[in-house]
Structure formats: structure tokens, C-alpha cells
GUKOLVEX-834390 format. One record per residue (C-alpha): x, y, z; residue number from 1; chain. Coordinates in steps of 0.1 Angstrom, whole numbers, plus 5000, padded with zeros to 4 digits. Layout:
<atoms>
<east=X; north=Y; up=Z; num=NUM; chaine=A>
...
</atoms>
This chain:
<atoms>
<east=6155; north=2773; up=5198; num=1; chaine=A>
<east=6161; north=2813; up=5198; num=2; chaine=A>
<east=6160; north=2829; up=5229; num=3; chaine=A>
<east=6129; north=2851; up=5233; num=4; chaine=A>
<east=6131; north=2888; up=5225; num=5; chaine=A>
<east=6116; north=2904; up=5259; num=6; chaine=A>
<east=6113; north=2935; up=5245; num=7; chaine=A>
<east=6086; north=2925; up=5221; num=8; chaine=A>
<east=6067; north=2910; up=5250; num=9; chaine=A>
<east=6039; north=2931; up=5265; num=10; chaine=A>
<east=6019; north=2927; up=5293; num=11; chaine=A>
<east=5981; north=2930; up=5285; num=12; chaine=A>
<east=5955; north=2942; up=5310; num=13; chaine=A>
<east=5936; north=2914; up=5320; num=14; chaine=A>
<east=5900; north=2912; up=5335; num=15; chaine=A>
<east=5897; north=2919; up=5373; num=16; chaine=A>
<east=5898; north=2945; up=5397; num=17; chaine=A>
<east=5928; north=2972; up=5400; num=18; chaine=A>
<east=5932; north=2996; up=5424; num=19; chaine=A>
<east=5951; north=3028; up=5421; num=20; chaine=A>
<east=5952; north=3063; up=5436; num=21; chaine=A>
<east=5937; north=3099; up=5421; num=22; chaine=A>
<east=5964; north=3123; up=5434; num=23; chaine=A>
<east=5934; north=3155; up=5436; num=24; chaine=A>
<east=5920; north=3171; up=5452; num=25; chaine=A>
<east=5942; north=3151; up=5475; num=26; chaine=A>
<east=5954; north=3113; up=5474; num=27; chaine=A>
<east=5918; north=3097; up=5473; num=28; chaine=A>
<east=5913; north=3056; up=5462; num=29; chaine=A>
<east=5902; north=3047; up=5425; num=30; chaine=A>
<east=5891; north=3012; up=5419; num=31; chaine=A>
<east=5887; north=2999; up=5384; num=32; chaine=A>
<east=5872; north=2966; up=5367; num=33; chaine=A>
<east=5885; north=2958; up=5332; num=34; chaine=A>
<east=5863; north=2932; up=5309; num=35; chaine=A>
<east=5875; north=2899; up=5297; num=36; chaine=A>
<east=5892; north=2900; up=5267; num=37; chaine=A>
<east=5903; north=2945; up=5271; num=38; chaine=A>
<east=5910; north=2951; up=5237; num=39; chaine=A>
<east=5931; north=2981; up=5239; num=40; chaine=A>
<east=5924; north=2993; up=5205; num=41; chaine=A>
<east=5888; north=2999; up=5213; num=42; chaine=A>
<east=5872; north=3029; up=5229; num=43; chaine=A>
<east=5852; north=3015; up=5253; num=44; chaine=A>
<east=5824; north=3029; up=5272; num=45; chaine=A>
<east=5832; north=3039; up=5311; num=46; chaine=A>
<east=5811; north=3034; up=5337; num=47; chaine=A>
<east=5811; north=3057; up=5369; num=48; chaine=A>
<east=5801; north=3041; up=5402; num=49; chaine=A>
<east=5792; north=3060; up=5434; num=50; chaine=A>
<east=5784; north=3037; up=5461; num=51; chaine=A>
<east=5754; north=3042; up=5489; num=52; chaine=A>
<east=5761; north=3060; up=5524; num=53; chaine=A>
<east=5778; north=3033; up=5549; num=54; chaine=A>
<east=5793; north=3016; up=5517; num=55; chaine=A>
<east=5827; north=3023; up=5500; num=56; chaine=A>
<east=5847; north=3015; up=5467; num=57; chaine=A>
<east=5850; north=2981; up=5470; num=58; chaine=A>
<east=5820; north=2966; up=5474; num=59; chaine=A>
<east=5798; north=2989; up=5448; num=60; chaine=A>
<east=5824; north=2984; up=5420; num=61; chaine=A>
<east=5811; north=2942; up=5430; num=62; chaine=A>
<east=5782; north=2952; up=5402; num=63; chaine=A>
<east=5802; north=2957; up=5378; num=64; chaine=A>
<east=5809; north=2922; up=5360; num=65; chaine=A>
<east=5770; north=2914; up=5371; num=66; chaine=A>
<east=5764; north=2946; up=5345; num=67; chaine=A>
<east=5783; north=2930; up=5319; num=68; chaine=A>
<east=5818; north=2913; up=5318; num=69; chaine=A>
<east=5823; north=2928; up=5285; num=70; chaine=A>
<east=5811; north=2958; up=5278; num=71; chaine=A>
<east=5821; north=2986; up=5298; num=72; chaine=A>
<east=5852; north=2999; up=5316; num=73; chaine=A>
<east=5840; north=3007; up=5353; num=74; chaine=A>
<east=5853; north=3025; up=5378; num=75; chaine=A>
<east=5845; north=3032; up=5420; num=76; chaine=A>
<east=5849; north=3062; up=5439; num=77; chaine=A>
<east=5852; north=3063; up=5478; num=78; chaine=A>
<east=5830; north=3090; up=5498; num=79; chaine=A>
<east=5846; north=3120; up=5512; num=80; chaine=A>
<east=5839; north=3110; up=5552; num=81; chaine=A>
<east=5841; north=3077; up=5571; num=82; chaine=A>
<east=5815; north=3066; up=5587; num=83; chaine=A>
<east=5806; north=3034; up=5609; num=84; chaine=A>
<east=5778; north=3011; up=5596; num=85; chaine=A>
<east=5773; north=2975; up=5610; num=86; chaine=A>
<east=5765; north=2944; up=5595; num=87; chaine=A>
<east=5758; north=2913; up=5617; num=88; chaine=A>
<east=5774; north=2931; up=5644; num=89; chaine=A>
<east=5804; north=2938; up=5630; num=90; chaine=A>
<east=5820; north=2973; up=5621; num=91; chaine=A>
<east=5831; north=2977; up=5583; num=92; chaine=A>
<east=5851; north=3002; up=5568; num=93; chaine=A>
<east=5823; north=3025; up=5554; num=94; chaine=A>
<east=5821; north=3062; up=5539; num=95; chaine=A>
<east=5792; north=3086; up=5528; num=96; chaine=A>
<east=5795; north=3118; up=5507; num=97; chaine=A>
<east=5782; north=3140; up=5531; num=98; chaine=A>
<east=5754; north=3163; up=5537; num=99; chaine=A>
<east=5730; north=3171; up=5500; num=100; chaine=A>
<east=5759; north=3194; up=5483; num=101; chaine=A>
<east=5782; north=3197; up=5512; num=102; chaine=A>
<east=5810; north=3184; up=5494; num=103; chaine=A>
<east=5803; north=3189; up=5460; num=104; chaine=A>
<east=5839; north=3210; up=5448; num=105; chaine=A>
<east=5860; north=3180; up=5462; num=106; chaine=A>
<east=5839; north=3154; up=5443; num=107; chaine=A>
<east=5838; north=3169; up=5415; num=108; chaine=A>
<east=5878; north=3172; up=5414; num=109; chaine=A>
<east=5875; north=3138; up=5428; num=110; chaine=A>
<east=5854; north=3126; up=5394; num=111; chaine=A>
<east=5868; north=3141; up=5366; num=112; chaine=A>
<east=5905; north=3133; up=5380; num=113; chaine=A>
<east=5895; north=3096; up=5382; num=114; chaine=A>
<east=5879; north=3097; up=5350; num=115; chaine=A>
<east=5912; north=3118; up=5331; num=116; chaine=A>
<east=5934; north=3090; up=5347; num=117; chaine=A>
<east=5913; north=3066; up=5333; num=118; chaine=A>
<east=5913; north=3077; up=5302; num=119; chaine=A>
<east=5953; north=3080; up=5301; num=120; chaine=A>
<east=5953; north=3046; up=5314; num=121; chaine=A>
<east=5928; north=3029; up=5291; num=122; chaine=A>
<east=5909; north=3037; up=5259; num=123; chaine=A>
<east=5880; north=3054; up=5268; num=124; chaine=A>
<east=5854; north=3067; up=5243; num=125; chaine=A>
<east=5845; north=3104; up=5255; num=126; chaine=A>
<east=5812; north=3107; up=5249; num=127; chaine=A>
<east=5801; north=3074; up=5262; num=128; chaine=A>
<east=5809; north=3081; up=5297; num=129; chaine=A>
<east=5781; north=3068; up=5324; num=130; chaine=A>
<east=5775; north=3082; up=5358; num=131; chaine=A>
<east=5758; north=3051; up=5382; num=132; chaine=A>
<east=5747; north=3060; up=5420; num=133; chaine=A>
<east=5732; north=3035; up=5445; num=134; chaine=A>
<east=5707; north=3049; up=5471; num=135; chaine=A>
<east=5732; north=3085; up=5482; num=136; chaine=A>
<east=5749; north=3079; up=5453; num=137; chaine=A>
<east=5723; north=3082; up=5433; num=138; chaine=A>
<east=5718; north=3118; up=5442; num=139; chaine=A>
<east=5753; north=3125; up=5442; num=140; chaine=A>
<east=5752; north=3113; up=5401; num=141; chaine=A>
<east=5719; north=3139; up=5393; num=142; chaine=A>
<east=5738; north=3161; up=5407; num=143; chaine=A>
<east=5773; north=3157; up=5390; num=144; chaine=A>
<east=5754; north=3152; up=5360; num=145; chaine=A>
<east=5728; north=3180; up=5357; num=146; chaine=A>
<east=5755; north=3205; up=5368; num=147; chaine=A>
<east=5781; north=3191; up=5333; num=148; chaine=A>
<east=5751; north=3174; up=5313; num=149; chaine=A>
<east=5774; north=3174; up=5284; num=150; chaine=A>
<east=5802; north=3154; up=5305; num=151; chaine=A>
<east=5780; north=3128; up=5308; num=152; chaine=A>
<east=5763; north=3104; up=5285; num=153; chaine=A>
<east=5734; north=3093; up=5307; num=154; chaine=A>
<east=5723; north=3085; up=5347; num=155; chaine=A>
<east=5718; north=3052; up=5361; num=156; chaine=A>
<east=5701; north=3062; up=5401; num=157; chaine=A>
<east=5691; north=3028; up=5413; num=158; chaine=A>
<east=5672; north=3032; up=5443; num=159; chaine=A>
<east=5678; north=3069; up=5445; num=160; chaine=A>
<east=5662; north=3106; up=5445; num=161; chaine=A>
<east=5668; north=3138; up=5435; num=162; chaine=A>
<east=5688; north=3164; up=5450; num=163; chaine=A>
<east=5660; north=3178; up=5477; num=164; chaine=A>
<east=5682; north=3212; up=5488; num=165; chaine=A>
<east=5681; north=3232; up=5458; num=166; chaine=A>
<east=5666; north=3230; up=5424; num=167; chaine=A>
<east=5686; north=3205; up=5401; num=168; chaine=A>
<east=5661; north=3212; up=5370; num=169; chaine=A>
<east=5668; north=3246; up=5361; num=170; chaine=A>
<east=5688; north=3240; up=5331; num=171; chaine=A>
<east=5664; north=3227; up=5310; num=172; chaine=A>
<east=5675; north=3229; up=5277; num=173; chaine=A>
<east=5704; north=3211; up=5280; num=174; chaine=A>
<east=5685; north=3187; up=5305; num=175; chaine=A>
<east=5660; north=3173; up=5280; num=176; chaine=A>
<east=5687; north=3150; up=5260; num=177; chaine=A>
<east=5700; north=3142; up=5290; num=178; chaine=A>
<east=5691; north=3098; up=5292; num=179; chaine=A>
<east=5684; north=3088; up=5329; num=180; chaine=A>
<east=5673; north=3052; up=5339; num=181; chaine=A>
<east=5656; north=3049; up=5374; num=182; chaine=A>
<east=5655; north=3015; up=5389; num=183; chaine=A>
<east=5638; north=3013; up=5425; num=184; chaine=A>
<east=5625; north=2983; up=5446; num=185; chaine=A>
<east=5588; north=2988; up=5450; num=186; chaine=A>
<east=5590; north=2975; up=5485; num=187; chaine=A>
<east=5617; north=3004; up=5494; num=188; chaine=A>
<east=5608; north=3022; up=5531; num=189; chaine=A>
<east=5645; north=3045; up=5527; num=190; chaine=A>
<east=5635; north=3060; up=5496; num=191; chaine=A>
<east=5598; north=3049; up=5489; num=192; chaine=A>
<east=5587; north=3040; up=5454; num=193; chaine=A>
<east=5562; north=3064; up=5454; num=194; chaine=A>
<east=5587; north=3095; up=5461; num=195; chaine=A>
<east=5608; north=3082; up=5434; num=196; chaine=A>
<east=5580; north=3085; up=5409; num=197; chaine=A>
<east=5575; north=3122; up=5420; num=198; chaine=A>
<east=5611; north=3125; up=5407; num=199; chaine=A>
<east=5601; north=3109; up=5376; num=200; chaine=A>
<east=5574; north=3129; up=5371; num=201; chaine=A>
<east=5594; north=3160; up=5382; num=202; chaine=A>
<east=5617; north=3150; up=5351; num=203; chaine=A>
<east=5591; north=3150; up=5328; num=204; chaine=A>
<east=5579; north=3179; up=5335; num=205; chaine=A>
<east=5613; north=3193; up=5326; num=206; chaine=A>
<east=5614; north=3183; up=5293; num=207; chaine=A>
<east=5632; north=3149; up=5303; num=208; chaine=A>
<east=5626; north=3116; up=5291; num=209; chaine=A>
<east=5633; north=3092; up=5318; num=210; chaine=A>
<east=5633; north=3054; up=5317; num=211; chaine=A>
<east=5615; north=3038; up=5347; num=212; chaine=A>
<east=5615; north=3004; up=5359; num=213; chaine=A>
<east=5602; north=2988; up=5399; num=214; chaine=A>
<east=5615; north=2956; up=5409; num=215; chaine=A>
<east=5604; north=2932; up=5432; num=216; chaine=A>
<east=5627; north=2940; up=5460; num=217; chaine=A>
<east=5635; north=2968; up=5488; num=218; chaine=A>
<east=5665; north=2991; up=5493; num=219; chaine=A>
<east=5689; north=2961; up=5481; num=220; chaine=A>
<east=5702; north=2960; up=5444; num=221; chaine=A>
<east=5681; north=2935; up=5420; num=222; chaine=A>
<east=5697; north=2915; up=5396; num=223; chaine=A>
<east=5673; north=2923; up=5370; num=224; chaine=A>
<east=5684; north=2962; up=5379; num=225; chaine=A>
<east=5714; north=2954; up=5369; num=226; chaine=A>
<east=5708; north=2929; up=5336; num=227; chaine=A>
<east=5682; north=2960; up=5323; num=228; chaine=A>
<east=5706; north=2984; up=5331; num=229; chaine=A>
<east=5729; north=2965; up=5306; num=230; chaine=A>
<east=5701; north=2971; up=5278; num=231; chaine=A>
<east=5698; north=3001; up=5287; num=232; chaine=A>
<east=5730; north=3015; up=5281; num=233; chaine=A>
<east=5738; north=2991; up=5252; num=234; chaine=A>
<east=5703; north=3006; up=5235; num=235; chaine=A>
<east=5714; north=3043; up=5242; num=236; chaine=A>
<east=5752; north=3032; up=5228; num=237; chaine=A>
<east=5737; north=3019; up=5200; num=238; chaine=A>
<east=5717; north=3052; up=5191; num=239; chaine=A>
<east=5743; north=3077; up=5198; num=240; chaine=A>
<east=5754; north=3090; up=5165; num=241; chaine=A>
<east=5780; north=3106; up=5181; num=242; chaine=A>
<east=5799; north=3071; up=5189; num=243; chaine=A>
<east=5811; north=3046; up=5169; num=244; chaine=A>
<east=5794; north=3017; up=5163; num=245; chaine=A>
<east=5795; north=2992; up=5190; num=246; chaine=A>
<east=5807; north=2959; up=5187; num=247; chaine=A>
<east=5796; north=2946; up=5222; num=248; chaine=A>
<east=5770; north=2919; up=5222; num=249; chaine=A>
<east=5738; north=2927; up=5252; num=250; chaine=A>
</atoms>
């Protein structure tokens, strides 16, 4: 038998978690998840994940494969301060992203870093490029996203609300093809279902055309958020003449 040429063997990515390091604006964490079966020769879509306030990188990036194992690319950011939040007594490693606004020139470094190394790392389809927030991180993403509207391919805020500090509509025109789907637990005391409709509404009065859906749950993430977010995104992939055409199944 021949003796195997080892310079014709590669090493694939393979599905899982990774975790690297976004060098600016200073040596900050970057998790990623890759889907079974990365096929490197396809531009896939990315998905951004901000995680809640008491939260970090780890455990939001968790809703990932429970999005779809296939699908997407995603990756995790970590907020800019630590912060201590308990769970059955016991102290966690936990961040938040600061005061409405506070922060935003580091995170936005902080974003557009991770996503550049991302895309040097993996194929990445540009303008397929979805910012996800949880609760704080939901905020965090309208913001980031109605600030570079055309950075971003649409907003997933999952028990969330608008920026309350200043006035995150004003750009209207290039607001109003801006996709957004709102998911938010009807039984949610944090952010009430009933403020988050008056975000809604605030949207459409803007000229925006968001998607809304309530779930049977409170401040915690549904499963069903997370399967219609799937559709969601596979149904805006799907109409984006910009893109290629998909060949990712729902």
C-alpha cells in the first residue's frame, strides 16, 4: 500500500462550537457555531447573537443549533462590563452592554471586527448577514442596525424593545426595507407584551413592516421563537434577489 500524501489531506471544519479572539477594539471573546456538514464552497448566511444582561457568549450562542443545524453560520459576542447575576444561588460569570448607548463605539468595533474575521475565516454571504438580540440584546441589535441598515439583512429582538434614550426611527427611508421579526412571551413582566407592541406600532408608523409573533411564555426564550425564527429568515433568504439562491431546507 502507498504511503499517504499528507499534504493533500485537509482538515475540514466540522459542526460545533469554536472560540476565538477579536483583537479590537481590544482582545474581546468571539464564539462561533458551524452547521453539520460546512460546506466551504457555499456562502452561507451569518447570524449575529447578542445575549441578555447577566448573560454572556456562551450560553446565548446555546440557540443556535435549536435555530437550525444547517443553515446559518452564527456567531456570539460578550458585553462590554461584568456583572454578577445568580442562579440557584450560585454566582456565574455574567456581562451586560451597559447603560442604552453608553458603549455604543466599542460595540460597534466589537461587531464588525467579529463579523470581518468571520468572514476571512468562513464563507460568508454579505448581504445575508442577521443581527439577533435577547431581552438587552435586543436593543443593542435596533440599534446597531438602524444606525448601518444596509450592514444588516434583517433584526431578530426576541423579547426586546426599542432604544428608549433617543430616537432610533429617524432614518426612515432606508428604515422601511429594513425586515425585523419580534418574538415576545405574552406573559413577560421585564418587558411587557403590551410595550413591545407600542414598538411595533411605532415601526409601522415609520414606514416599517415588522413581523410579530407572542408565545406562550415569559421573559425565557420559546422554542417555537426559535423554529419561526428559522422560517423567518429562510422566507426573507429566499426573497432576496440580491442573494443567491438558497439551497438550505426550513
Amino acid at each position: 500500500m502507498a504511503p499517504l500524501n499528507m499534504s493533500l489531506i485537509t482538515q475540514q471544519p466540522t459542526e460545533g462550537f469554536y472560540d476565538s479572539k477579536v483583537l479590537s477594539p481590544a482582545t474581546l471573546p468571539l464564539r462561533t457555531f458551524l452547521p453539520v456538514h460546512y460546506e466551504p464552497n457555499y456562502p452561507y448566511p451569518l447570524i449575529v447573537f447578542l445575549h441578555a444582561h447577566g448573560c454572556n457568549e456562551e450560553q446565548v450562542l446555546r440557540y443556535a443549533p435549536h435555530i437550525s443545524r444547517r443553515n446559518y453560520i452564527s456567531i456570539s459576542l460578550r458585553g462590554m462590563h461584568s456583572t454578577i447575576a445568580k442562579k440557584n444561588h450560585q454566582i456565574k460569570n455574567a456581562y451586560t452592554w451597559g447603560a442604552d448607548g453608553s458603549t455604543d463605539a466599542l460595540v460597534e468595533d466589537y461587531i464588525f471586527n467579529a463579523i470581518e474575521k468571520t468572514q476571512d475565516s468562513y464563507n460568508i454571504n454579505p448581504n445575508r448577514v442577521f443581527i439577533a438580540g435577547f431581552c438587552e440584546g435586543a436593543t443593542l441589535a435596533y440599534r446597531m442596525a438602524f444606525q448601518y441598515p444596509e450592514k444588516f439583512a434583517g433584526i431578530l429582538a426576541l423579547n426586546g424593545h426599542l432604544p428608549r434614550h433617543h430616537a432610533p426611527l429617524w432614518r426612515i427611508r432606508a428604515l422601511k426595507n429594513l425586515p425585523v421579526f419580534m418574538a415576545h412571551g405574552i406573559a413577560n413582566s421585564i418587558v411587557t407584551s403590551r410595550s413591545a407592541e407600542k414598538d411595533r406600532d411605532s415601526m409601522i408608523m415609520a414606514g416599517m413592516n415588522p413581523t410579530w409573533r407572542t408565545y406562550a411564555t415569559n421573559h425565557r426564550i420559546h422554542a417555537e421563537m426559535l423554529k419561526d425564527a428559522n422560517n423567518w429568515i429562510m422566507e426573507k433568504i429566499q426573497n432576496d434577489k440580491r442573494s443567491v439562491s438558497s439551497s438550505f431546507s426550513v
